[in-house]
Each structure stands twice: as structure tokens, then as C-alpha cells.
N, C-alpha and C positions, 0 to 999 in steps of 0.2 A: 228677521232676527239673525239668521246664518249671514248676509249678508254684511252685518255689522258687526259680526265677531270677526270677519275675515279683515275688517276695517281694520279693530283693532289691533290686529295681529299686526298687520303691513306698520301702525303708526309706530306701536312698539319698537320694530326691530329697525327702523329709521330711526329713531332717540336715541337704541341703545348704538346703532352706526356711528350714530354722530358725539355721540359720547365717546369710543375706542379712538375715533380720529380725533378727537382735540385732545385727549390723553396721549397719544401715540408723538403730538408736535410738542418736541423739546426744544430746547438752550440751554448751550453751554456756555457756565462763565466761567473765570479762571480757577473759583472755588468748588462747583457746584454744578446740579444735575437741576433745571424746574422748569417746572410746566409751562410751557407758554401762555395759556389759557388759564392759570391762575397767577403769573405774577404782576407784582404791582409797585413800584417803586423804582429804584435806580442802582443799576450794579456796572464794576468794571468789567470787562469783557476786551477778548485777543481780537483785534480789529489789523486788518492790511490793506495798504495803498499803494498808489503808484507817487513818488516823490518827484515833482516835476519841477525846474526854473528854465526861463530863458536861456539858451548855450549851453544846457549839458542833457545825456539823457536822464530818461526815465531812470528809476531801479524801484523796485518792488520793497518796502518797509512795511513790518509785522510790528505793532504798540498794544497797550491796554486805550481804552476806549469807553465813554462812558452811553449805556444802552438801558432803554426802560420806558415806562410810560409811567407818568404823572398824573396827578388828580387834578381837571383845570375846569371851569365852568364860565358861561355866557349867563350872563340876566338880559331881558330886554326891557329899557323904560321908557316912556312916552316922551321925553326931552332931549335932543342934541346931547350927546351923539349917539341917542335911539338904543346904545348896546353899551353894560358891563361887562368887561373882561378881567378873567383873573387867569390866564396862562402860563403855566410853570412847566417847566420842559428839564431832560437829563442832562446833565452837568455835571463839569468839571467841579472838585469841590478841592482838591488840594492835584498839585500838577510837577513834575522834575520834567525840565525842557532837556530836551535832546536834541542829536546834533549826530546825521549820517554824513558820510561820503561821496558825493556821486560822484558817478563815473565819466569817462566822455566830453568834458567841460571843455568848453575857449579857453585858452590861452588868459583872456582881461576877466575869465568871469570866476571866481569863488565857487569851488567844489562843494562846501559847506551846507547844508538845507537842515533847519532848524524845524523840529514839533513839541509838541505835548503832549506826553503819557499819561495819562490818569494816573491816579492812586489812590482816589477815591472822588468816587461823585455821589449827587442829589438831586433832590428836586429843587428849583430854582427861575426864577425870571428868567430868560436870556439875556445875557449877556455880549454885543458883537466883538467884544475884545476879546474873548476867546471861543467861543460858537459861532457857529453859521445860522442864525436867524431868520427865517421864516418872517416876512411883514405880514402883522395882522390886520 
């Protein structure tokens, strides 16, 4: 019986570890302070890249960005093609194109490098006209 209170004690204070640590992991989005571990949907968020073309350098560009996770589910059924899929992924849901400067360019080549800033996203199919698509 000592034996198995000491069990309990060790399992306790692992649940209650693990519990301060997924509280403890945050995000920040442009609005707001939430839990990693309890959100669920689609928010904008300060995203940076490197802004690359052919003939000019790099430059480091700071947008809004859309971040989150979605509700998406598999069925399996005995017929071709063996799997339902219903995958909805974070998205753009209204977009203002932007338009940096880079630096460094050729002579024949266009400074110009064109993106898309969020200004609000969702949940949604992918889209490859304006996401990067994952083949399922």
C-alpha cells in the first residue's frame, strides 16, 4: 500500500508538469495573447520572410499571415478510392497585395516583388491560387 501512494504522488505531479507546460506555450497574434493548447480556428498573425526573385537580393519582409488549425476529418470506405476526405486548412479570407522594393536588382530585372497580407482569414479547402497546398 506505501508502495502505491508513492505511485500516486509521482503520477500526480507529472499531469500537474504537464499541465503548467502546455499553459506556459503561448501565441501571439496581432490582437491577442492564447493558449496554444486550447486554440482552434484561424487568426491573423505578424509573419517574416525572405523576399527572393531571380537578379536581385534577398530582403527580409514583415506581413500579417494567416495561422491556425482547422477541423478536417478521414472516413474510410470499402470502394475506390478506399478514403473520405474533408480537409480544410487556414486561409486567406480577404487579402490587400503588396508590393516591396528590393534591392540589389539587374539592370533588365524589375525591383518590384509582389505578396499578400492577410486581413482576415478561415477555415477553407485550399486554395493553390493563393496557398501553398500540401497534395493529399
Amino acid at each position: 500500500m506505501h508502495f502505491c501512494s508513492h505511485c500516486l504522488s509521482l503520477l500526480f505531479l507529472l499531469v500537474v508538469g504537464t499541465a503548467v507546460l502546455c499553459v506556459a506555450v503561448t501565441v501571439t497574434t496581432t490582437t491577442t495573447t492564447t493558449s496554444l493548447h486550447g486554440f482552434r480556428g484561424c487568426a491573423v498573425r505578424e509573419f517574416s520572410f525572405v523576399a527572393q526573385k531571380p537578379g536581385c537580393r534577398g530582403q527580409k519582409v514583415t506581413t500579417e499571415a494567416c495561422w491556425g488549425r482547422c477541423h478536417t476529418w478521414e472516413r474510410p470506405v470499402p470502394d475506390p478510392p478506399y478514403i473520405h476526405r474533408h480537409h480544410r486548412v487556414c486561409t486567406y479570407s480577404r487579402t490587400r497585395q503588396m508590393t516591396v522594393r528590393l534591392a540589389g536588382c539587374q539592370p533588365d530585372v524589375s525591383p518590384l516583388y509582389h505578396y499578400p497580407m492577410a486581413l482576415h482569414c478561415h477555415c477553407a479547402v485550399c486554395s493553390t491560387q493563393d496557398t501553398e497546398c500540401e497534395t493529399f
